[in-house]
Residue, then its C-alpha position, 0 to 999 in steps of 0.5 A: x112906511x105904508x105903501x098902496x099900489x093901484x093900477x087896472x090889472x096886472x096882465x103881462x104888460x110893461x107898465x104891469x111890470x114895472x108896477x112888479x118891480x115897484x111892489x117888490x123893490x120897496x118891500x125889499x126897502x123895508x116898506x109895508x106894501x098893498x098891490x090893488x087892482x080890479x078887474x079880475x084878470x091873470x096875474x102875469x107877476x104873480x111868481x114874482x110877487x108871492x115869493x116876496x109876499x106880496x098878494x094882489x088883491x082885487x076889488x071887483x066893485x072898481x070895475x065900474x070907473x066911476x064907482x072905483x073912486x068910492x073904492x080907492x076912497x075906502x081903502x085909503x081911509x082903512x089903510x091910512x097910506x103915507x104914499x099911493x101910486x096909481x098906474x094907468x088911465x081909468x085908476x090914476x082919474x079915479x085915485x084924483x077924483x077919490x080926493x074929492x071925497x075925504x081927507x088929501x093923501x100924497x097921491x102920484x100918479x104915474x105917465x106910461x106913455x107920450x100923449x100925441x093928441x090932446x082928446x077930451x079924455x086927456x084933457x079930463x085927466x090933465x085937469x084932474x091930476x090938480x088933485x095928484x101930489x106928484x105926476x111921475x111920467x116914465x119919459x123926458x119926453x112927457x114931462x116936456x109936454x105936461x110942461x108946456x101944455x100945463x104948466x101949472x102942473x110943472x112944479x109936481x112932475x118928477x120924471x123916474x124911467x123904468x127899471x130893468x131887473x138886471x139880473x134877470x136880464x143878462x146876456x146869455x151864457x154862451x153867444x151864438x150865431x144864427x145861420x139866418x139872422x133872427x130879429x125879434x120883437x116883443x109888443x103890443x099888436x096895435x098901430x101904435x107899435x107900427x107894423x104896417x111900415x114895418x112889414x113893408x120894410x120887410x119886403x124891401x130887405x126880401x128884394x135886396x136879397x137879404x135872407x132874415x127870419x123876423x119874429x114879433x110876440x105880443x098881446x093883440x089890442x086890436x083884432x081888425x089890426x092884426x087882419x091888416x097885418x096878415x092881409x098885407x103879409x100874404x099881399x107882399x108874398x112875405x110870409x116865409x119871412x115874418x111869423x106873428x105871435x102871441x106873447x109869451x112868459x119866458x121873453x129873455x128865451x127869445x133875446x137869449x135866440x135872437x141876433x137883433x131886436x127892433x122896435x118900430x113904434x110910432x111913439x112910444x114912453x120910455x120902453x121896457x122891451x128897448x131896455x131889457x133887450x139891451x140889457x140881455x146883450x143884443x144889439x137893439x135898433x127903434x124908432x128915432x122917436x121920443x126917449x129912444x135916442x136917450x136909451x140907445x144913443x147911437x144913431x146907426x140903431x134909429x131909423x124914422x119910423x115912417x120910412x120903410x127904406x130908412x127901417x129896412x137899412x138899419x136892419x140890414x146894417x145890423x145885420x152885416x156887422x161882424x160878429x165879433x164887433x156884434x159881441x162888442x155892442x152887445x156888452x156896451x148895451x149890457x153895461x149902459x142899461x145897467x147904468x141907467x136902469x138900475x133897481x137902487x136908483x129907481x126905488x130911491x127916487x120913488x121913496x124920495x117922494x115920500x119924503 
């Protein structure tokens, strides 16, 4: 089978690695594969996929949104796939529009996120996606939305979560303990990821006289965010307790560091950082918000996101669990991501598709 992968770019990112995984596992089945992007940006996978064979290419004539339909147009027309994936907002409209142009391919076009509010520009992309075989949200909880906002399109959702590469993600070979706790978190720095609240948690745990380290790595979508963020920081006098940095490559080191990993977002689709910190042994607490409860299913580990006391308890209870009932949970989160978050699974169903 011919396989053509399209999305923006590839830039370190969750929805950029599970499109990693997709490349490389359906290579790994046997398929003929071609990743497609187009802004001509680094390539955080590029190790991964050039060790399997897989070259990205760019197509700069697509930066252009509208000229990006042409594109994908062309390269359906030579390439003659039996399956297309488009990720992301620019190329999924852009792959829908290119029907317009030529003979209908099986198109899917892939939902990264939960819409929480239906703009203009999520209505254009709603009524394009009549033009998309199959529309594969990577949460329960968006298929539920397209579902009841549209529920012409119901009969083309598929719901696939996300992969964790298991191997990749483990558990540390030796546990340790930090004299002061570490909780880590890796996400964007944007509002969405809902950092203001957080910190205010923060100080909440200072006043109660809980010593903790709070570490956050991410890519900075918004720069007047990140000076909220700093400003408040150094208003609530907790600077010596939360460092805020850019992403790194290497992710597992910091779970590998760490004693909790928390997630405090506003919504959220179906998490990669959630899975892979699971999967690496940590105890990992969120938002009670969308798929978090189906990933981590117990309800000591969610707190309601607008609270900064409900966040800044559930850190504290995480933090006063004995360590060797800490080893324990770590262990069922390793084996529950293993279980649902598996290569096999997430490659099957995609090939399904093209079935």
């Amino acid at each position: 089978m011919r396989i053509l992968l399209l999305i923006d770019a590839m830039p370190l990112g969750g929805a950029e690695r599970q499109m990693s995984y997709l490349a490389i596992g359906l290579k790994n089945a046997g398929q003929t594969v071609r990743l497609v992007t187009f802004f001509d940006l680094e390539n955080g996978y590029s190790k991964d996929l050039l060790k399997e064979g897989i070259y990205t290419e760019v197509y700069k004539e697509g930066e252009n949104p509208i000229r990006r339909a042409f594109v994908i147009r062309s390269i359906v027309n030579n390439f003659k796939p039996d399956m297309t994936v488009a990720y992301k907002y620019g190329t999924t409209v852009a792959a829908c529009i290119s029907q317009c142009f030529g003979k209908k391919f099986n198109l899917v076009v892939s939902e990264r996120n939960t819409t929480q509010k239906l703009t203009l520009k999520e209505k254009l992309k709603f009524f394009l996606y009549r033009f998309a075989t199959h529309i594969v949200p990577n949460s329960f909880t968006q298929a539920k939305f397209i579902e009841k906002h549209y529920p012409n399109l119901a009969s083309k959702i598929r719901v696939i979560t996300n992969m964790v590469d298991t191997q990749k993600f483990c558990p540390p070979s030796e546990n340790s303990v930090n004299p002061i706790p570490i909780i880590v978190t890796t996400a964007r720095i944007s509002p969405q990821k809902n950092i203001i609240n957080y910190i205010k948690a923060i100080k909440i745990i200072k006043c109660k006289g809980i010593r903790a380290k709070f570490e956050w790595y991410g890519y900075v979508s918004s720069y007047k965010y990140l000076y909220e963020i700093k400003k408040l920081v150094h208003e609530l006098d907790i600077e010596e307790m939360i460092s805020i940095n850019r992403s790194v490559d290497n992710v597992i080191e910091l779970y590998h560091k760490a004693d909790i990993f928390c997630l405090p977002s506003l919504f959220e689709g179906f998490p990669n950082v959630l899975c892979e910190s699971m999967s690496c042994g940590l105890i990992a607490i969120g938002s009670n918000i969308c798929d978090n409860s189906k990933i981590q299913n117990d309800i000591r580990f969610l707190f309601d996101p607008m609270n900064p006391d409900d966040i800044a308890d559930k850190i504290i209870n995480a933090i006063e669990i004995p360590d060797d009932m800490k080893v324990q949970i770590g262990e069922a989160n390793t084996n529950r991501i293993q279980n649902i978050c598996s290569e096999k699974s997430f490659i099957r169903k995609y090939m399904e598709l093209i079935m």
